[in-house]
C-alpha positions in Angstrom: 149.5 -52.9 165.7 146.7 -53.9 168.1 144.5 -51.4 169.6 141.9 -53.4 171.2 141.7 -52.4 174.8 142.0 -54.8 177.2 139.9 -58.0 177.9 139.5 -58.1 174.0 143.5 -58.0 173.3 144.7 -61.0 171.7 147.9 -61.8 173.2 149.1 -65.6 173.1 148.1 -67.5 176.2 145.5 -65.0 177.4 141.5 -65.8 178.0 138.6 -63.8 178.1 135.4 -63.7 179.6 133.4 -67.3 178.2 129.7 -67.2 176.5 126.8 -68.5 177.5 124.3 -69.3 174.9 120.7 -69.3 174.3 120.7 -71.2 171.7 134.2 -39.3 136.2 137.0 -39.7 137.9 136.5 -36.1 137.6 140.0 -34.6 138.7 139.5 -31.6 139.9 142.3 -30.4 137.6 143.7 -26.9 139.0 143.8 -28.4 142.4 145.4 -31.5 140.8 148.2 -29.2 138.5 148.7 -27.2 142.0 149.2 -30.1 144.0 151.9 -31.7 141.5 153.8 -28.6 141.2 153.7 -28.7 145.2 154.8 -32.1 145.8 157.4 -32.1 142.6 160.1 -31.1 144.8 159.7 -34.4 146.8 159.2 -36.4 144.1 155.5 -37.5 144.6 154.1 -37.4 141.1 150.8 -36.5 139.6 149.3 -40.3 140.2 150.2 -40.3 143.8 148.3 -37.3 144.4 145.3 -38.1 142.5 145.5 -41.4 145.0 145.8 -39.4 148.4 142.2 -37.3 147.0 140.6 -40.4 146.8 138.5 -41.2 150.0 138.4 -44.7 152.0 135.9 -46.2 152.6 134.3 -48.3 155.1 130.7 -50.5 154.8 129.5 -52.0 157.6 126.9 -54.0 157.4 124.8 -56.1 160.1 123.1 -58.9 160.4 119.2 -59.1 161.7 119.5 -55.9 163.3 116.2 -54.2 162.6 114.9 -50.4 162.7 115.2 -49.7 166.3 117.9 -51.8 167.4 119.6 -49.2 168.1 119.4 -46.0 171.0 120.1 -43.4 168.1 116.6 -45.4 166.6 114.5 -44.6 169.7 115.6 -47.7 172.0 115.1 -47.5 175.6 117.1 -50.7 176.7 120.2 -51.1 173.9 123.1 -49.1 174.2 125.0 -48.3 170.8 126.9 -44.7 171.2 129.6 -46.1 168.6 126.9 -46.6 165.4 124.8 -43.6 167.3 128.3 -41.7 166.0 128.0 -42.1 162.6 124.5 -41.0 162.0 125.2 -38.3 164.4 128.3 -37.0 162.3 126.7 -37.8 159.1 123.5 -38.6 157.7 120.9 -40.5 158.9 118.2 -41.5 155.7 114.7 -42.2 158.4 113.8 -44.2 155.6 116.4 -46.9 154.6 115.5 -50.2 153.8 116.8 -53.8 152.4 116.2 -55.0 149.4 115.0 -58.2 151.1 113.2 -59.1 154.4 116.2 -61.8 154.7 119.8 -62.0 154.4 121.2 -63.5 151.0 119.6 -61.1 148.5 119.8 -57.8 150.4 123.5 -58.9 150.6 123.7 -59.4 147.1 122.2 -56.6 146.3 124.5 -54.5 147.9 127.5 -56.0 145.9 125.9 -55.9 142.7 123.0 -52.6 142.7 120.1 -54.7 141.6 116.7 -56.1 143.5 116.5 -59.4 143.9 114.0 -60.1 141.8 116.1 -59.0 138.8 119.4 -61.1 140.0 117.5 -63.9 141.0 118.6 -64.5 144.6 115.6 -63.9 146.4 116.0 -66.3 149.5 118.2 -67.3 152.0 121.0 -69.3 150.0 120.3 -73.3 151.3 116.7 -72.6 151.9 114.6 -75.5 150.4 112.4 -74.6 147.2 110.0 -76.7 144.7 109.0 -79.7 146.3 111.8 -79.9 148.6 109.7 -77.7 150.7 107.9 -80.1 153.1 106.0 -77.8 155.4 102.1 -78.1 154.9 101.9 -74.1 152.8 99.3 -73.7 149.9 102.2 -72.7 147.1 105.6 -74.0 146.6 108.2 -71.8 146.9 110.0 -70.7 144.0 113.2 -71.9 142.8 116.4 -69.0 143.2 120.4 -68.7 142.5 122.4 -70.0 145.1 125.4 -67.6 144.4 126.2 -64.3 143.3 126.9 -64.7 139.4 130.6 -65.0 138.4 129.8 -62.9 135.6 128.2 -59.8 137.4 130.6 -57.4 138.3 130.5 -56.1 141.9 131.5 -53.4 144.0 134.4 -54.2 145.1 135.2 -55.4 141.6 134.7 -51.7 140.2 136.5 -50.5 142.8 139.6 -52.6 142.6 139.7 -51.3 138.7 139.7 -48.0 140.5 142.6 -48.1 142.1 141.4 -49.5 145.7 142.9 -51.7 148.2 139.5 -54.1 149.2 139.2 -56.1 152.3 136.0 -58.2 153.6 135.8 -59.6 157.1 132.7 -61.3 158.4 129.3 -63.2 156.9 129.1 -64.1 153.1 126.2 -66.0 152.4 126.5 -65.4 148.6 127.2 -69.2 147.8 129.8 -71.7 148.3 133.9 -72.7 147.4 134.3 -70.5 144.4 131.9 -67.6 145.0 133.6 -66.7 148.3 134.9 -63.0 148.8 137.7 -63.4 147.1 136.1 -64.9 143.4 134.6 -61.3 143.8 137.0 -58.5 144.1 138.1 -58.5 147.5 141.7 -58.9 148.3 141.7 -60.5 151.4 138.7 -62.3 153.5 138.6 -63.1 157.1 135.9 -65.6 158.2 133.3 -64.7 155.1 131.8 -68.2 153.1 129.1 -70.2 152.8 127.5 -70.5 156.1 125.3 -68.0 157.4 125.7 -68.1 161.2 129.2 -68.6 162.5 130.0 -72.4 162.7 131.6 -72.0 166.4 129.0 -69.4 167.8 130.7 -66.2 168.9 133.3 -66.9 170.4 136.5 -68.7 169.8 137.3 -71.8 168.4 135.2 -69.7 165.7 135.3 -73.3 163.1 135.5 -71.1 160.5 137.3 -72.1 157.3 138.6 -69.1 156.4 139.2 -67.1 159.8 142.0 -68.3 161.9 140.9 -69.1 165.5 141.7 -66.9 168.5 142.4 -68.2 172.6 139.4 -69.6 173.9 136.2 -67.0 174.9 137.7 -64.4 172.2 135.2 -62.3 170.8 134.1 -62.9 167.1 132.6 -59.0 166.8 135.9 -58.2 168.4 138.3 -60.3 166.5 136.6 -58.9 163.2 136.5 -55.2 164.2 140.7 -55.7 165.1 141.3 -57.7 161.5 139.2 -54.8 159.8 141.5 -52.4 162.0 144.4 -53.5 161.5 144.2 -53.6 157.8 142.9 -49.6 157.9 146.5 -49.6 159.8 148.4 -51.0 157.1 146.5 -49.6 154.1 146.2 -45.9 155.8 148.7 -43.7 153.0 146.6 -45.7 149.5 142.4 -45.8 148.8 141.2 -48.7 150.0 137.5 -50.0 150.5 137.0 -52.1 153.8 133.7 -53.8 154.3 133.3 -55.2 157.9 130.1 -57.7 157.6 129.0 -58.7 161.7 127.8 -62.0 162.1 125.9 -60.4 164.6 123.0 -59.9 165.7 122.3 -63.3 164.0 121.9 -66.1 166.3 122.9 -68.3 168.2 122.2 -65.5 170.2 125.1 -65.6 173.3 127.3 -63.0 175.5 128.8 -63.3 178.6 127.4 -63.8 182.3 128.4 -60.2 182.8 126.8 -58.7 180.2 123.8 -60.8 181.0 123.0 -59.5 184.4 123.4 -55.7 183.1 121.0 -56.0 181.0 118.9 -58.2 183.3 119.1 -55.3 185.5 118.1 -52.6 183.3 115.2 -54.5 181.4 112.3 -52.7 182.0 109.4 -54.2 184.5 106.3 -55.6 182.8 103.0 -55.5 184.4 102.1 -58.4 185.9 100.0 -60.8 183.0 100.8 -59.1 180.3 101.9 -60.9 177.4 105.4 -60.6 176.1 103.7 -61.9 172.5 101.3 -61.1 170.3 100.4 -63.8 167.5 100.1 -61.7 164.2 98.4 -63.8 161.8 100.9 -66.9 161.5 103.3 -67.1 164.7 103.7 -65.3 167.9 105.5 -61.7 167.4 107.8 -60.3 170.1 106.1 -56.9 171.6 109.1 -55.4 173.9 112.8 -54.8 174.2 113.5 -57.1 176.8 115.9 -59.9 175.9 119.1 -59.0 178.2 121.3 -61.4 176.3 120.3 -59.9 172.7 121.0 -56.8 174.4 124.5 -57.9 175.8 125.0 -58.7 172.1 124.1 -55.4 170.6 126.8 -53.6 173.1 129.6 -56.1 171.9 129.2 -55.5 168.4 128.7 -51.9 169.1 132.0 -52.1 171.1 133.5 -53.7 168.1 132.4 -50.8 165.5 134.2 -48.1 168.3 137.1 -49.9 167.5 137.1 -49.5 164.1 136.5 -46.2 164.5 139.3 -45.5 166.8 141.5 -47.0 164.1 140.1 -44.0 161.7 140.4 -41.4 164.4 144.3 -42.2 165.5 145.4 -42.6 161.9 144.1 -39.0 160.2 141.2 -40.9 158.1 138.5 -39.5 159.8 137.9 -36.4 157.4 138.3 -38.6 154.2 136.6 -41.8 154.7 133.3 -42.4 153.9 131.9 -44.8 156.9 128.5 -46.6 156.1 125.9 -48.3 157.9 123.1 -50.2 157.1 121.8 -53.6 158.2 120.2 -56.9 155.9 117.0 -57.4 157.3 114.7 -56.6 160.3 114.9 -57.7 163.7 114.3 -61.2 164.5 110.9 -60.4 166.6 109.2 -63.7 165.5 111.0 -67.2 164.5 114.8 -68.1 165.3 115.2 -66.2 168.5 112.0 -64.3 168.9 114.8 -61.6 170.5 114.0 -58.3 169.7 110.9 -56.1 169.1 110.5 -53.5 165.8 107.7 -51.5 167.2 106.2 -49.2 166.0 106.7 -51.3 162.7 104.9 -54.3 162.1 106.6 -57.5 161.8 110.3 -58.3 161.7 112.6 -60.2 159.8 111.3 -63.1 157.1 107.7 -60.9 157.4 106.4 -58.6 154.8 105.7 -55.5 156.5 108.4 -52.5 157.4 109.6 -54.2 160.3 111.1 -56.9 158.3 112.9 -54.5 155.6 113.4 -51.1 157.3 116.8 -50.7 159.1 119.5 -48.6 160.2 121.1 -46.7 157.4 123.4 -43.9 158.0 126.4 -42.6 155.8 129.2 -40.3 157.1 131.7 -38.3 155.3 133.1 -35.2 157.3 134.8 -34.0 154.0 131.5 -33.9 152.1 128.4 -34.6 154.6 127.4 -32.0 157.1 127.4 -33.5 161.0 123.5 -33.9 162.2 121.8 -34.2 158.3 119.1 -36.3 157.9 116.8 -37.4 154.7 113.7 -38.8 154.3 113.8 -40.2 150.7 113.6 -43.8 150.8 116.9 -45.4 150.0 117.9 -49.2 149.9 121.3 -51.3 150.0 121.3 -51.3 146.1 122.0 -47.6 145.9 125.6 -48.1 147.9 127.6 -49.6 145.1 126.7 -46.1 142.6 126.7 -43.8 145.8 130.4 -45.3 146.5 131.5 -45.2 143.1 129.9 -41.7 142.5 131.9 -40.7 146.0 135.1 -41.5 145.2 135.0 -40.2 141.6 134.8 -43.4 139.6 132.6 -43.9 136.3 128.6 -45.2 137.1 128.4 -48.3 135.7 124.7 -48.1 134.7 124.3 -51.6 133.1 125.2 -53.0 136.5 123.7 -51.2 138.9 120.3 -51.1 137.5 117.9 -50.7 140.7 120.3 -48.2 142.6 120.6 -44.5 142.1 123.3 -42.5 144.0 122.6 -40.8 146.5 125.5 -38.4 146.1 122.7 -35.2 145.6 121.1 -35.9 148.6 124.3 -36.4 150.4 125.4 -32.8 149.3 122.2 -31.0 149.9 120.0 -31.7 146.7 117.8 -34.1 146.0 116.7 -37.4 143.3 114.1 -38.0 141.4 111.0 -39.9 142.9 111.4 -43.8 141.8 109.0 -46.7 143.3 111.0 -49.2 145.2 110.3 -53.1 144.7 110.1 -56.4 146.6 109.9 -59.9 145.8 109.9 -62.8 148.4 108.4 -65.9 147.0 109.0 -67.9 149.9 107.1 -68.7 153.4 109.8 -67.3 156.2 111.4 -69.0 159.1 109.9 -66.1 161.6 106.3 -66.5 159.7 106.4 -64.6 156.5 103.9 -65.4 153.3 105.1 -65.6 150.2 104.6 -61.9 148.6 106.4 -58.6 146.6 105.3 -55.1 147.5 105.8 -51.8 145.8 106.6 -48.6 147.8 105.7 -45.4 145.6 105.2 -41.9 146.9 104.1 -43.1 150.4 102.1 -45.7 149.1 102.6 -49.1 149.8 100.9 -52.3 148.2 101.5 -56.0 149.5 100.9 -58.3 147.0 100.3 -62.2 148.7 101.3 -64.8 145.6 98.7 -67.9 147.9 95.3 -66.4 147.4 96.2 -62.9 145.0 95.4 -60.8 147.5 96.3 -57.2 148.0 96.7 -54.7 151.0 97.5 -51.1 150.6 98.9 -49.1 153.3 99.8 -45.5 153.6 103.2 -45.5 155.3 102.8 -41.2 156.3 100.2 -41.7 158.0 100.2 -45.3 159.0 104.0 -47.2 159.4 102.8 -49.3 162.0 100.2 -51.1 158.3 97.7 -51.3 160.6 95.1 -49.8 158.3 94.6 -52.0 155.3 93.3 -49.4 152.5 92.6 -51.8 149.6 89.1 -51.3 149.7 88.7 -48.3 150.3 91.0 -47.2 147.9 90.4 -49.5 145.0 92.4 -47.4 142.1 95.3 -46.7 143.7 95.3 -50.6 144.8 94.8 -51.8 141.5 97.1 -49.0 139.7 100.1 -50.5 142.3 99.4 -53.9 141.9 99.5 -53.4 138.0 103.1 -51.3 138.2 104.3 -54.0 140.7 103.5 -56.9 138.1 104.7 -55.3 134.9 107.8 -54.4 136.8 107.8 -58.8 138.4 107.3 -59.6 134.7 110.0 -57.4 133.0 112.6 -58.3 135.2 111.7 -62.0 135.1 110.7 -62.6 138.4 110.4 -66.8 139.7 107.0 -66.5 141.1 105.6 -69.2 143.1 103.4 -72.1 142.2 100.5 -74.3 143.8 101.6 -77.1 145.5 99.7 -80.2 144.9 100.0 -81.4 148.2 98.3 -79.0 149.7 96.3 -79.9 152.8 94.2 -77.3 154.0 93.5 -79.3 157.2 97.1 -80.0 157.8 97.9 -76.5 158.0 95.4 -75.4 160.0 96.9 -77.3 162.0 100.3 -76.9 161.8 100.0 -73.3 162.3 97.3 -73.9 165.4 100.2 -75.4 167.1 102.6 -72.3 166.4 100.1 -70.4 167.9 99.1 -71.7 170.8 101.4 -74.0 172.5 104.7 -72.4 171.0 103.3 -69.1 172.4 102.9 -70.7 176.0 106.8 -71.8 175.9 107.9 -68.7 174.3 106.3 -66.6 177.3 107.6 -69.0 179.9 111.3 -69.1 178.5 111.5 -65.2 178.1 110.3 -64.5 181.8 112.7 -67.1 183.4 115.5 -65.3 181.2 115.1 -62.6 183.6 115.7 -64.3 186.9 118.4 -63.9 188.6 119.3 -67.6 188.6 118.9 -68.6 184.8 121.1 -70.7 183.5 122.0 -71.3 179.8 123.5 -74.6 180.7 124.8 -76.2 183.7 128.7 -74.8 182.9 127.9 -71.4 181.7 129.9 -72.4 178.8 132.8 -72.5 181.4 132.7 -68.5 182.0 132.4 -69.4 185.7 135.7 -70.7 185.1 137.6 -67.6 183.5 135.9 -64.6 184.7 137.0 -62.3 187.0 
């Protein structure tokens, strides 16, 4: 059963619009008896109705969208009334966070409940580390795990032994042949391995291993949000547990020609001389929502998660599946793309202020959330695997899940205890970051930078934009942090990084004078003529000329 509307329906032969590219269970056991007795006369026994109480669920989890990505986050210029839905019919935590400021270890954090520092993958898995790193930085970067541990049990593995159906469609990044989906607990897999961009851009032939290709021009977001459909269809009378993982927003960034000049349209005019970049300490940073075909992007994928929630709607699973959001890092405001802005947060993704680690986190469950709720206790994408298991009435798993809590109280009204929340990034970021870990604790927030051993302190109430550095002002509660935040790094056997004797202080004065001044002058140039009304990608658009209406 398909129930994507048309251009996005795959039926043999057809084509679509071409891309352009810039490059306990705790039974409730009175209902339970009750139930049995009910359904005794049709024969459904006492284990098919402890099944049917169990809810579904549904993780979906993007890639580089950041804190305001979205319209329900305050954007002017994206529009995102699917994923506005679910924080509007659930709740929205104003505080959620990744464990990491990049992809691979807030991902595997969510499958196995632990920071990164504690399972070891703190980078991006195929970044360079030791003396593979070549670029002119002070410290080498530390060495990591290049795939989730076999012997870790994950998510989807606990919820398997509990009875689930589990599905993954989308980005892995959690290691290679052998620690693909499927070596962890999920079922089936559509287009999730090693790579962490999709091979074939978005839009079919995808050159994906493990996700069969679609006509020409189909939609990747699409062609995702129909598998993870369709298997809601055909899973829709047991539990299961489908996590849909976009590609998207990661680049290449690309949409189509139409969705190009809508949002060309709609960007908003800039004064005339004013700078579209602001160079924050290593490499320019993106300062406004402007980028029409980043934009074009956010409504496909936000197309793509209506879809999946039609598929809940016209099957009765509304009221009993628990539908989450969240995202893996910030926005890419700086490096890669330089396509979206996280103001009023500093930074984006690969950078170690909120902009690179605050993001999108909403949770919705009609049968236990109240519509319109909100929380502002800081949460991350380690709490989800004890929040789900808490959910749907399986046994915590406390050895496993060490750095998450669930977040079941808060969901129902009540509230957790206070915990400090911890970072570690020994690595130097594509998009500009430093090699640092941080330590968020009532409000307080303390950067740690592992080159020179400095500290900054920022008080996130009062200041979320860190534009106030507090360290010296406050020297005690600096020093108290930083000395929580290294017992913590020590106990949990954190890789920290180590001089590199190669270090030329000339040479990367230079390197980053280059970033920062003749980069800057391109990136300005490139993201004005983005807006005219005859940029081209390419010469062929990709061929959309060819097969658009």
């Amino acid at each position: 059963m398909s129930i994507i509307p048309p251009p996005f329906r795959r039926v043999p032969g057809s084509t679509t619009p071409m891309p352009f590219s810039f490059d306990h269970y705790s039974p409730r056991n009175v209902g339970v008896l009750m139930l049995t007795i009910l359904f005794a006369a049709i024969g459904q026994s006492a284990a098919d109705v402890k099944a049917a109480e169990k809810p579904n669920v549904v993780l979906i989890l993007m890639d580089d969208m950041g804190a305001v990505d979205l319209s329900g986050e305050g954007s002017t210029y994206y529009r995102s009334p699917h994923i506005d839905r679910i924080a509007e019919e659930g709740m929205r935590f104003k505080n959620g966070y990744a464990t990491c400021c990049v992809c691979s270890p807030s991902r595997a954090s969510i499958q196995l409940g632990t920071f990164p520092a504690r399972n070891g993958i703190t980078d991006w898995i195929g970044a360079k580390s030791g003396l593979e790193w070549t670029r002119p930085n002070r410290v080498l970067p530390a060495q990591y795990k290049h795939q989730l541990p076999a012997e870790e049990i994950t998510v989807a593995e606990a919820l398997r032994e509990g009875g689930y159906a589990t599905f993954f469609a989308g980005k892995w990044h959690l290691g290679g042949k052998g620690s693909w989906p499927t070596d962890h607990g999920y079922e089936v897999n559509k287009g999730g391995h090693d790579r962490g961009s999709p091979p074939g851009g978005y839009f079919a032939p995808y050159n994906n291993p493990v996700l069969e290709s679609g006509p020409n021009g189909e939609s990747l977001p699409m062609r995702l949000a129909q598998e993870t459909a369709d298997y809601i269809v055909a899973h829709k009378d047991q539990p299961f547990f489908a996590m849909l993982s976009f590609y998207s927003v990661h680049g290449p960034v690309q949409t189509t020609k139409a969705l190009w000049e809508k949002y060309r349209q709609l960007a908003p005019q800039r004064p005339a001389g004013e700078d579209r970049f602001f160079v924050d300490r290593t490499l320019p940073v993106r300062q406004v929502q402007d980028h029409p075909v980043y934009a074009g992007m956010v409504e496909t994928v936000d197309d793509a998660v209506g879809l999946v929630m039609d598929a809940l709607d016209q099957n009765g699973l509304t009221e009993n599946t628990i539908v989450i959001f969240t995202s893996d890092n910030g926005g890419v405001s700086s490096g890669d793309a330089f396509c979206t802005s996280n103001l009023p947060f500093r930074g984006g993704k690969g950078r170690q202020w909120e902009g690179g680690v605050r993001e999108p986190f909403y949770i919705r469950f009609p049968a236990k959330v109240p519509a319109g709720s909100s929380s502002d206790v800081p949460v991350t994408g380690a709490d989800l695997y004890p929040t789900l298991l808490d959910l749907c009435g399986l046994p915590l798993r406390p050895q496993q899940h060490l750095d998450g809590v669930s977040l079941k109280p808060i969901l129902e009204g009540d509230s957790i205890a206070d915990r400090p929340l911890y970072w570690h990034y020994p690595h130097y970021g594509n998009q500009g970051g430093e090699p640092h870990a941080s330590i968020l604790d009532q409000g307080w927030k303390l950067i740690h930078y592992y080159e020179d051993g400095r500290n900054e302190l920022y008080h996130l109430a009062s200041d979320p934009g860190e534009q106030s550095d507090l360290a010296r002002t406050h020297p005690a509660r600096a020093a108290q942090l930083w000395q929580q935040l290294d017992q913590w790094l020590t106990q949990v056997d954190a890789k920290r990084p180590e001089p590199d004797p190669r270090y030329d202080v000339k040479k990367t004065e230079a390197f980053y004078q280059q970033l920062q001044t003749k980069s800057k002058e391109r990136l300005e140039s490139f993201h004005s003529e983005i807006l005219e009304a005859d940029w081209q990608p390419n010469p062929d658009w990709w061929g959309s000329l060819q097969t658009e209406d």
